[in-house]
C-alpha positions in Angstrom: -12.1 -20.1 19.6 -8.8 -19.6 18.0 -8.0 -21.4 15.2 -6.3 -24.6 14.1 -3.3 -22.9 12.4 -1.3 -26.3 11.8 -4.5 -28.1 10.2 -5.5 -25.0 8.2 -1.6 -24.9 6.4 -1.8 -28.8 6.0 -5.1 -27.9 3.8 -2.3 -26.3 1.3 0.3 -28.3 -0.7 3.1 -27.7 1.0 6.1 -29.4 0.5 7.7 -30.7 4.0 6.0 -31.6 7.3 5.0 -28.4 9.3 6.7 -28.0 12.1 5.3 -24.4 13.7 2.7 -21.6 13.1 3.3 -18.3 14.2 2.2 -14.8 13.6 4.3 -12.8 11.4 4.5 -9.1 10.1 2.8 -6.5 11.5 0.4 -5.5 8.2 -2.6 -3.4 9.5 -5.4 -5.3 7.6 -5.1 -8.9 7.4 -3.7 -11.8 10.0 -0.5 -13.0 8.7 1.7 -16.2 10.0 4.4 -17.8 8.8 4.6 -21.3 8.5 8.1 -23.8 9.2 8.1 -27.5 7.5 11.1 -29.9 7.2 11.5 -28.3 3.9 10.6 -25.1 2.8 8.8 -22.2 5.0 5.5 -20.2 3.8 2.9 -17.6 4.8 0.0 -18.0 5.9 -3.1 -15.4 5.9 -6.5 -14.6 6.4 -8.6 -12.5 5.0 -9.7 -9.7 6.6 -13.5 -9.7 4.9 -14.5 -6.4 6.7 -11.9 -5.0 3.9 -12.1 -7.3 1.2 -15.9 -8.2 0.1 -15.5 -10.4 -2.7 -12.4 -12.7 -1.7 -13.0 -14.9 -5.1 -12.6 -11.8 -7.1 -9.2 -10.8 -5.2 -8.0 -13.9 -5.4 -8.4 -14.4 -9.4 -6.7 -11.1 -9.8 -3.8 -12.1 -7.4 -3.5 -15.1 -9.3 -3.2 -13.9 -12.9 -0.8 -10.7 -11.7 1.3 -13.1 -10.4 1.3 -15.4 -12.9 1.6 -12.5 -15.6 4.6 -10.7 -13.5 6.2 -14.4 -12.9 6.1 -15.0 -17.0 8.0 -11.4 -17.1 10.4 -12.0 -14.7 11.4 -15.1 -16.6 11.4 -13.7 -20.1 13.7 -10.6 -18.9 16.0 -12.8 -16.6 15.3 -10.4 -14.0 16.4 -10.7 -10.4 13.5 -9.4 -8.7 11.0 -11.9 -7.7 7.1 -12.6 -6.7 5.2 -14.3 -4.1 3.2 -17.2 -5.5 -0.1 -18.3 -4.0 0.1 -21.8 -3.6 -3.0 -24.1 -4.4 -5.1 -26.0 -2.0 -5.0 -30.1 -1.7 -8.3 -29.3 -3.8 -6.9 -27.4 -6.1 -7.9 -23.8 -5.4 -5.8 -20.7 -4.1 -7.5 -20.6 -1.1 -9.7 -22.1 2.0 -12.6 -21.4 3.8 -13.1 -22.9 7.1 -16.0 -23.7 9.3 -15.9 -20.3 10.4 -16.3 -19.1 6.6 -12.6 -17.3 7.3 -10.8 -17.6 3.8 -7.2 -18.6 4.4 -4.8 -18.4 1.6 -0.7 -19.5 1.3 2.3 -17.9 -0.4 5.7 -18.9 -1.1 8.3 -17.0 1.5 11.2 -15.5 0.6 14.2 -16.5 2.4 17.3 -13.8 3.3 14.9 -11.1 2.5 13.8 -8.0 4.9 11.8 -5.1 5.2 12.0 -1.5 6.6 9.0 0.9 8.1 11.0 4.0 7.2 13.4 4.8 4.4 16.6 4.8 6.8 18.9 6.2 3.6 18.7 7.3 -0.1 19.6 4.1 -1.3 17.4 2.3 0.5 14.8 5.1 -1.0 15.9 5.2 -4.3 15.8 1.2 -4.4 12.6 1.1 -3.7 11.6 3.3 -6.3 13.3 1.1 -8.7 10.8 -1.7 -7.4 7.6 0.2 -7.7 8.5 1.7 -11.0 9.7 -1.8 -12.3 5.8 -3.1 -10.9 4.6 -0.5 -12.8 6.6 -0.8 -16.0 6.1 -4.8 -15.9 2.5 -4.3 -15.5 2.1 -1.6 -18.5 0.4 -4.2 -21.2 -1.2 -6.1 -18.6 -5.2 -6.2 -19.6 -6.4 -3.4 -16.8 -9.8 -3.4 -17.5 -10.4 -7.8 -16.4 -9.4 -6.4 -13.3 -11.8 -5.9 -10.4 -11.4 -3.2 -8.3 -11.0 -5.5 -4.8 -11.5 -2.3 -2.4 -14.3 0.3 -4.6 -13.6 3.9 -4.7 -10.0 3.0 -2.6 -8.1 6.3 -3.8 -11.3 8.1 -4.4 -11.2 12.0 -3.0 -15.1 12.4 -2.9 -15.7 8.7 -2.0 -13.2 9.2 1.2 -14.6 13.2 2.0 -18.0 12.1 2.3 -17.3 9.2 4.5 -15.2 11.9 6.4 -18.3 14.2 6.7 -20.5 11.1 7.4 -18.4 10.0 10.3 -18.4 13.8 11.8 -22.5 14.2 11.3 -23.5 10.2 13.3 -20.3 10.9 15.6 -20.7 7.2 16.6 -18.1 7.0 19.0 -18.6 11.1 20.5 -14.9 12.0 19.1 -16.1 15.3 17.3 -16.0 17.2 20.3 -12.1 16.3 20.9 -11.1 16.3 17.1 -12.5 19.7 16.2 -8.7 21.1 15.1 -8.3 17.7 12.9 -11.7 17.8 11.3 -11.0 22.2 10.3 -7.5 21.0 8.8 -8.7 18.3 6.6 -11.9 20.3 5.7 -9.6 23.0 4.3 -7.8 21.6 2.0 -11.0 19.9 0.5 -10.8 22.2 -3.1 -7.0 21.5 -3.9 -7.1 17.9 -3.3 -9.6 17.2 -5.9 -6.9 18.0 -8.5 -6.5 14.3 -9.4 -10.1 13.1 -9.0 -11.2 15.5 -11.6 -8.3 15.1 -13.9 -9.5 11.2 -14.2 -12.9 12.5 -14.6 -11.8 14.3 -17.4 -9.9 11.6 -18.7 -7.0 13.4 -19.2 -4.6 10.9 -16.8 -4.6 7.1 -17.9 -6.3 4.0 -16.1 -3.3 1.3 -15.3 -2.8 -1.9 -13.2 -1.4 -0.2 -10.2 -0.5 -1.6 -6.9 -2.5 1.1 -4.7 -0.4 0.2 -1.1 3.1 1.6 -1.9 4.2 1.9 1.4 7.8 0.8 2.3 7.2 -2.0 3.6 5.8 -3.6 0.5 9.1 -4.1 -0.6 11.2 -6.8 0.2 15.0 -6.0 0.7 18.3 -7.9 0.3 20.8 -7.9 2.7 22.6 -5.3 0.5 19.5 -3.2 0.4 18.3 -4.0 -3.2 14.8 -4.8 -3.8 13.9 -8.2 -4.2 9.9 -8.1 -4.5 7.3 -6.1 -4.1 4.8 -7.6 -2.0 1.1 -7.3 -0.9 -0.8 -7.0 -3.9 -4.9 -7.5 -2.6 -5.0 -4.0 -3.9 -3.7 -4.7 -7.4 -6.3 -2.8 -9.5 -7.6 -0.1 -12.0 -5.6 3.7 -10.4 -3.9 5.9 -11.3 0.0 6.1 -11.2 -0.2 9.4 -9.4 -1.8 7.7 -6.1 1.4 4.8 -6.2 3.9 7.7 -6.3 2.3 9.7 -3.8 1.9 6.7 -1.2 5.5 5.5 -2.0 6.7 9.5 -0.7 4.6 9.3 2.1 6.0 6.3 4.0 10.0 6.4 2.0 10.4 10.3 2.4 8.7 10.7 6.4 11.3 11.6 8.6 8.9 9.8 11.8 6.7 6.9 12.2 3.2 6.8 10.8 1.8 7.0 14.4 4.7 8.9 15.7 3.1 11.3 18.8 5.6 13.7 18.6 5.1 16.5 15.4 8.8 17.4 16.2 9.7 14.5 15.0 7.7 14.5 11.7 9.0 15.9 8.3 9.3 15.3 4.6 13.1 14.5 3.8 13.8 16.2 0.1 16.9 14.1 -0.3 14.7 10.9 0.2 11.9 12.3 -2.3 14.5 12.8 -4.6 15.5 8.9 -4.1 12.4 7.5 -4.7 11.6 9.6 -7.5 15.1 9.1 -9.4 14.2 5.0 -8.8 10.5 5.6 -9.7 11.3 7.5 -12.8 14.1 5.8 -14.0 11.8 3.0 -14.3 8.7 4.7 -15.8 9.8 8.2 -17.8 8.7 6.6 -20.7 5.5 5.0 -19.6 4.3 7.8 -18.4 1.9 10.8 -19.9 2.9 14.4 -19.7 -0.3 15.0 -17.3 0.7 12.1 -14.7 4.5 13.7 -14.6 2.7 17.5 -14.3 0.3 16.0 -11.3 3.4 13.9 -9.3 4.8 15.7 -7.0 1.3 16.8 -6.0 0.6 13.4 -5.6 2.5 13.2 -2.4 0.6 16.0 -0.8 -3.0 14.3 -2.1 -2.2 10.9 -1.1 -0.9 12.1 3.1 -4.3 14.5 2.9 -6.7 11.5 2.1 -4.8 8.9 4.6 -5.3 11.9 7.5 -8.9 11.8 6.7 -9.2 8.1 6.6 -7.6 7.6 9.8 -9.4 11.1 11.3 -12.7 8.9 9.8 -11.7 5.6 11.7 -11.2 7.1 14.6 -14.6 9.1 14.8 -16.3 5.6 13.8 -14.8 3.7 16.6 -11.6 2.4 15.4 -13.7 -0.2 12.9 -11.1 -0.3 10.3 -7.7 -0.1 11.5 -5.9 -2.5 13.8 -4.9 0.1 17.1 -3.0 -0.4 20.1 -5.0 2.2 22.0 -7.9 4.4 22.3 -6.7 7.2 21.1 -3.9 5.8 18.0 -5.5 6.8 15.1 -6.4 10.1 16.3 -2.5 10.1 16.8 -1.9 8.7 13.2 -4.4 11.2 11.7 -1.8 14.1 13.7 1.2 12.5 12.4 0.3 12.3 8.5 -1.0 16.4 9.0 2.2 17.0 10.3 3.6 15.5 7.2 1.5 17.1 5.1 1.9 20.7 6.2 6.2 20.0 5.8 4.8 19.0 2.1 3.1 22.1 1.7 6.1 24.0 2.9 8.5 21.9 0.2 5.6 21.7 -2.6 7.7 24.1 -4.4 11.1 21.9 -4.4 9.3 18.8 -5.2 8.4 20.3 -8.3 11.9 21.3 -8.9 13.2 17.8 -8.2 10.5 16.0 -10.3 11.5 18.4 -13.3 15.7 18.0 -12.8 14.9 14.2 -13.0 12.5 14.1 -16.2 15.2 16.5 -17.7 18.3 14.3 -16.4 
């Protein structure tokens, strides 16, 4: 049975009568809706608990993030904003209903917009800015009173294994057709534990990092500047290399993330350079000599390990993503190899581009 949406939102304090609930967004994880009242408007979620296990946890570290980023914003007079959860008529951040669905509310941002694909360099380059001021703002932010909301998220052996799992129980009998996917992703298993093993070592740093840099988790003005960076469930302990890397992935793709035509499908330098000129401006001296050595790299790591987790959804049965079809995240897992072999072929110049700005 579908839910109440108008009595769920009236179980928040929210300022207005509600006039209309509707979905909103098109976020692959959890169900998002926005809410109208007389007053003010809102969004509405719930949590997808096939993703997130421990929903109290998330929610105290969405709660003191925000609060922490809110006190930041205030002390620096900045312009750029946050999404605060708002409580519940009982007091908490969030609701359970019969269904034991956890529902939570956050303030919306009027005027604002987002984009699925960097359409310019400033629209790049301003999100950069965004991430790197997240990260910047975020610097002296306790990390380690953080839980980690998704375990082992960026995690290269973590993701392989469930890779190899996937292709050993063949669940859903997709080996047979994905025998070319499964050889790329295999290939490049040595070189893309480059980052795994420097955190092993120790020799990159732990930070609060957001984890989900995609494009879309920034919201835009209507000039184009960033306003907030938005969906924070995976605020935890990472490492700055895997924020970089899945900023370039979604700002610098020339297609669409489940784009079926490779022809399509590139890494644009100018919009690398963009987001790293934002990014760095932001965070050249936060940052250790190892995580600047390791970020162009990064992009390359980050479109490897999101081939293999789509590549692993699909030979599961599609359990994790959202799809439209049969056969979309054996596109997707296509699409982010295609990217990743124009990386490979630009791995050189990304280098380049990462040194001119550090030096500029």
């Amino acid at each position: 049975m579908a839910p109440d949406l108008i009595t769920i939102a009236e179980r928040f304090r929210l300022n207005g009568t509600i006039r209309n609930v509707f979905p909103y967004g098109s976020g692959h994880i959890n169900d998002t809706f926005k809410v109208l009242t007389s007053e003010k408007n809102y969004l509405l979620q719930r949590v997808n608990q096939e993703v997130f296990k421990d929903v109290r946890g998330l929610t105290s570290n969405l709660v003191r993030v925000t609060d922490f980023l809110s006190d930041k914003i205030a002390e620096a007079q900045s312009s750029m904003e946050v999404m605060m959860p708002i409580r519940t008529v009982n007091g908490t951040y969030f609701y359970m209903d019969d269904e034991s669905e956890f529902w939570r509310v956050f303030t919306f941002i009027e005027g604002s917009k987002t984009y699925d694909r960097a359409l310019n360099v400033k629209i790049a380059e301003a999100g950069g800015h965004a991430f790197g001021w997240f990260l910047k703002m975020l610097s002296d932010f306790p990390v380690d009173t953080l839980m980690e909301t998704i375990p082992n998220f960026h995690d290269a052996v973590f993701r392989l294994n469930n890779l190899k799992r996937a292709i050993e129980n063949d669940k859903a009998g997709r080996v047979k057709a994905a025998q070319n996917d499964i050889a790329f992703a295999l290939d490049r298993e040595a070189e893309m534990m480059a980052i795994y093993q420097a955190g092993q070592e120790g020799s990159i740093p732990v930070r609060v990092t957001h984890n989900d840099t995609k494009i879309n988790n920034v919201l835009f003005d209507e000039n184009d500047k960033a306003r907030c960076v938005i969906d924070l469930d995976t605020v935890m302990p990472g490492y700055v290399l895997y924020d970089f890397g899945d900023a370039i992935r979604t700002y610098a793709n020339t297609g669409d993330e489940d784009d079926p035509d490779p022809d399509h499908i590139s890494m644009n330098p100018d919009l690398f350079r963009a987001f790293a000129e934002g990014y760095l401006g932001e965070t050249k001296e936060v940052l250790t000599q190892s995580e600047i050595d390791l970020m162009a790299f990064s992009a390359r790591y980050i479109t490897w390990e999101q081939t293999i987790r789509f590549l692993t959804d699909y030979l599961n049965g599609d359990i994790y993503y959202k799809i439209k079809h049969p056969d979309h995240n054996l596109i997707r897992t296509r699409a982010q190899a295609q990217l990743l072999k124009s990386m490979e072929q630009q791995s050189g110049g990304m280098e380049t581009i990462i040194r001119e700005i550090m030096k500029g």
